[in-house]
N, C-alpha and C positions, 0 to 999 in steps of 0.2 A: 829877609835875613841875609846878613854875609856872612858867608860859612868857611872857615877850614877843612882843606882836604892836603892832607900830609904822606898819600899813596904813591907809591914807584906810578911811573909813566909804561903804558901809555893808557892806564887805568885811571887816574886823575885827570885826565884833560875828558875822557869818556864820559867819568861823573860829573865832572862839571858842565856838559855839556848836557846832561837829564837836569841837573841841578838849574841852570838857567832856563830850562825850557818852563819851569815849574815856577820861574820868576824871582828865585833865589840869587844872589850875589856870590861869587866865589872866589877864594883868594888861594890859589894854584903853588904848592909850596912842598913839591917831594924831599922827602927826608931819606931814602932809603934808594938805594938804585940795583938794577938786576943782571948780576956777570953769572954767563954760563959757563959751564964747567964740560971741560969734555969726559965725560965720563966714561971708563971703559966696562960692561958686562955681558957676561956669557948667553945663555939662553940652548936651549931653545926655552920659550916661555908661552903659556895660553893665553893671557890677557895681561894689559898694562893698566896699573893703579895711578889715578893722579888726583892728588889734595888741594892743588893752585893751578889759576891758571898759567903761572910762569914756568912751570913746566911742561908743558904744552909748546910754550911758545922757546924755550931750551934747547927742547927735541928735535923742532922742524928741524933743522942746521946740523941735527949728528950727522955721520956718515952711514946710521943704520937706520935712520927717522923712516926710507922706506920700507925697512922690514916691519918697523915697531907698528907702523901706521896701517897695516895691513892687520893686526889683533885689535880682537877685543878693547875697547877702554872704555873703564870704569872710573868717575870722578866722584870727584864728592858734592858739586853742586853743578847748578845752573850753567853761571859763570863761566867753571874750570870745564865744563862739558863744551859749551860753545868753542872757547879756545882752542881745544882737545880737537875738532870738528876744520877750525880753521888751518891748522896744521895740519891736516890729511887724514884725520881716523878717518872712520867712515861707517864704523861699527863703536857709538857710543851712548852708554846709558847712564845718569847721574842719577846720585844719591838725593839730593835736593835737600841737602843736613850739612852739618857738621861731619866732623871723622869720626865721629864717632856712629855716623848714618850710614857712613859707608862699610859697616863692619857684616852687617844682616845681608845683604843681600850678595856679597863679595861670597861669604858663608853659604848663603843658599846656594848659589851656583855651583863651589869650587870644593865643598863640604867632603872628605871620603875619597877627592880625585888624587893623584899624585901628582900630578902637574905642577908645574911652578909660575910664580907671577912674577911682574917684574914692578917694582914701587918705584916713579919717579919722583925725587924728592930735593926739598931745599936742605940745604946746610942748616940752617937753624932752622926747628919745626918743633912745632907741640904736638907731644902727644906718640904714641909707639903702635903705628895701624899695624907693621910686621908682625909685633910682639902679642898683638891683640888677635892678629891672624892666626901667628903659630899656636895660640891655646886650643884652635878649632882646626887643628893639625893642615893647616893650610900651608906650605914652603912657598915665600916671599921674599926674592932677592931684591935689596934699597939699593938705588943708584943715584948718586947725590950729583944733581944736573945743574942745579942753581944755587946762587948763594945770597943775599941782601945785602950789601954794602952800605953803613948809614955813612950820613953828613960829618962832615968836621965842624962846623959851627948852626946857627941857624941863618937861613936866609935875612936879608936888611931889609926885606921887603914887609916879613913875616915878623920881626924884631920890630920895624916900625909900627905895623896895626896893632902888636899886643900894649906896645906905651902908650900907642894913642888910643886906645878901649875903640879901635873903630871895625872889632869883629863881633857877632854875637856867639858863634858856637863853632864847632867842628865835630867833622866826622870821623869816626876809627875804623879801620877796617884790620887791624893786625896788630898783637902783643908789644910785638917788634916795634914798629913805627909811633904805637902811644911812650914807648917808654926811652925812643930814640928823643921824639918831640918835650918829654918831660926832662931829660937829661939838658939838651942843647938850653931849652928854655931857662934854667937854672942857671947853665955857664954864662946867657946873658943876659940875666939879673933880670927877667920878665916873668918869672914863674907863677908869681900870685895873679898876672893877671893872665894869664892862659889858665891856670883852676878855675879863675871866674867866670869861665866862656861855658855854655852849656853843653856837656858832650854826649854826642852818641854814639854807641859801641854797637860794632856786629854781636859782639856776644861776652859774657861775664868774664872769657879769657883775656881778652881784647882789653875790657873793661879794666881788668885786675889792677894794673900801673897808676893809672887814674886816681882810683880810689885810694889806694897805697902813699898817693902823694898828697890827698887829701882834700881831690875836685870833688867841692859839694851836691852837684847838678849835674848825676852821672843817667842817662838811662840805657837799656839796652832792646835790640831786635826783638821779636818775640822770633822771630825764623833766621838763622844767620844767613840772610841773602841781602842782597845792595837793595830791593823795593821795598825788603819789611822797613831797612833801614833808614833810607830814607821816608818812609811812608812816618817816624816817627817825628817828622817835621811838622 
């Protein structure tokens, strides 16, 4: 198969590199890029919360990355755990879910304590893990470290395959980038034939845009991790 992958770098050249091992085709066409934010917050803090791994890789570069990297980090997957690891934690345990996976066991640790956590977070993000925290009296300071910047148009490369029907599917890994790709796609008059491609989504949020534009041949992960997802190949 030749597949789209439409993920910030340096996540997209990775997949496609599992993606070809697998004997798949891939056509390499980020929509979305990742500017850090220097972000300033207080602390002290007990452990650090992280949803992506781009903020992981945000952090290393702060001027406090060696304080932060010394606590606790708690991710939500695989993934953003590994990253989290490559930037210097050294005390890390992922959720292996969604955020919303990451809520139980953030809870069982921090449940009752008064400590505070620190959530490193994108500009645009689904979903409110603080807000979910504080109902189980947990205090959670958000510090917004990264942000997504999409595309101005679509790539010519990507323009080209979808006129010439010469992809069969792509892959979703984010709300964001299916509904950046659905957008640009529109502005260049290729829309019907990226619905026609068969898509896979990490998961029903991812999904959402998709369906909403009316791609017939939506499916999704059973586990929101890159192997379920790809495994639906």
């Amino acid at each position: 198969m030749r597949l789209l992958l439409t993920r910030p770098e340096p996540d997209a050249t990775r997949t496609a590199q599992a993606l070809r091992a697998r004997g798949h085709d891939t056509l390499v066409a980020p929509l979305l890029s990742m500017q850090t934010i220097q972000a300033d917050f207080a602390g002290p803090y007990a452990a650090v919360l992280m949803t992506s791994a781009n903020a992981a890789r945000a952090i290393s570069t702060h001027p406090r990355a060696g304080e932060l990297t010394s606590l606790p980090a708690l991710t939500v997957g695989a993934r953003s755990g590994e990253a989290a690891r490559e930037a210097g934690f050294g005390n890390v345990a992922s959720a292996d879910g969604a955020l919303g996976d990451l809520v139980a066991p953030v809870v069982a640790r921090f449940a009752g304590s008064s400590q505070r956590l620190l959530y490193l977070a994108g500009e645009d993000r689904a979903g409110d893990l603080a807000g979910e925290l504080a109902a189980h009296g947990i205090s959670v300071e958000t510090a917004v470290i990264y942000r997504a910047v999409g595309a101005g148009h679509l790539p010519a490369e990507l323009r080209d395959a979808l006129s010439n029907a010469s992809l069969d599917g792509a892959l979703h890994y984010s709300r964001r980038s299916a509904a950046t790709l659905i957008e640009l796609s529109r502005s260049a008059g290729v829309l019907n034939a990226l619905l026609n491609l068969v898509h896979h989504s990490l998961s029903a949020e991812v999904a959402a845009p998709l369906r909403n534009a009316g791609a017939p041949r939506v499916s999704i992960a059973p586990r929101p991790e890159e192997e379920a997802l790809i495994g639906l190949l």
